[in-house]
C-alpha positions as CSV (number, residue, x, y, z in Angstrom):
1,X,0.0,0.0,0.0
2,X,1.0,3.6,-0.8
3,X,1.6,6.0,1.6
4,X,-0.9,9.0,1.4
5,X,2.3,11.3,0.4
6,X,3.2,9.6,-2.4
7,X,-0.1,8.8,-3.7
8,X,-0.4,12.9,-3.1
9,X,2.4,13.3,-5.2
10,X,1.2,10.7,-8.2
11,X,-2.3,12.6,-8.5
12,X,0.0,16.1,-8.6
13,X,1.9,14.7,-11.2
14,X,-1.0,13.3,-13.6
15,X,-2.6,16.6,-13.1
16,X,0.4,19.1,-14.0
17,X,-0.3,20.8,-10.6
18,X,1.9,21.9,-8.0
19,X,1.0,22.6,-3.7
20,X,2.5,24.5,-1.1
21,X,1.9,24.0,2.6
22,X,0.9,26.6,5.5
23,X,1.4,25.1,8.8
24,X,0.8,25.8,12.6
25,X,-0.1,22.8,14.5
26,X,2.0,20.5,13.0
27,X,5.4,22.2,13.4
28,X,6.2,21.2,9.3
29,X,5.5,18.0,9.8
30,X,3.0,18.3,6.4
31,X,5.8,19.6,4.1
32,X,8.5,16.9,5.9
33,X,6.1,13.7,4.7
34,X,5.8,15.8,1.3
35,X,9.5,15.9,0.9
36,X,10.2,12.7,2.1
37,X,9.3,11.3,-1.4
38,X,12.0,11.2,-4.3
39,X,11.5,13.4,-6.4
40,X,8.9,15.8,-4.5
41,X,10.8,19.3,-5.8
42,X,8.2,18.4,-9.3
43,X,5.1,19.6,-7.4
44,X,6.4,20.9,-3.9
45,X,7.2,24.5,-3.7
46,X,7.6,24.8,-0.5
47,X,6.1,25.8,3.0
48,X,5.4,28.4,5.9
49,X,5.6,26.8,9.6
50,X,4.1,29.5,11.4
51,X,3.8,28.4,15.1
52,X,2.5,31.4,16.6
53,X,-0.5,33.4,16.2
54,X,1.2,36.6,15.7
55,X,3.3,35.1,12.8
56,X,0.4,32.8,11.7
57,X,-1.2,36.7,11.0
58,X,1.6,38.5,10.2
59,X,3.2,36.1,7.5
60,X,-0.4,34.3,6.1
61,X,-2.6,37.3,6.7
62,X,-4.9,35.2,9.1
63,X,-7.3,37.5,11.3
64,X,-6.7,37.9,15.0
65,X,-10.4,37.2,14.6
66,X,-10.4,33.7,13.3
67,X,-7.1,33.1,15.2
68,X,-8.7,33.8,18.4
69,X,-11.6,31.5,17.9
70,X,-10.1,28.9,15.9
71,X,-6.5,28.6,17.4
């Protein structure tokens, strides 16, 4: 069985498209699995690990709003 990054990978591939990643929570851990695949630099273009709330709205233009309900 595939794991789900590379099977992400395979369907970015047939479909010509690329991702990036945005991450709080998970300290990168998104983009790592990503890039753990060879090859990955053909639809990964990279990623923001913004840990706290004042970067996650500075650097991804998040609201306090949202960040103060949601977390």
């Amino acid at each position: 069985m595939k794991r789900i990054e590379e099977e992400i990978g395979r369907l970015l591939l047939a479909r010509g498209a690329r991702m990036g990643t945005a991450e709080s929570c998970t300290g990168g851990r998104i983009a790592s699995r990503i890039t753990s695949v060879p090859g990955s630099s053909a639809y990964f273009a990279g990623g923001v690990v913004s840990y706290r709330n004042e970067v996650t709205n500075q650097a991804l233009g998040v609201r306090g709003e949202d960040l103060a309900q949601f977390g």
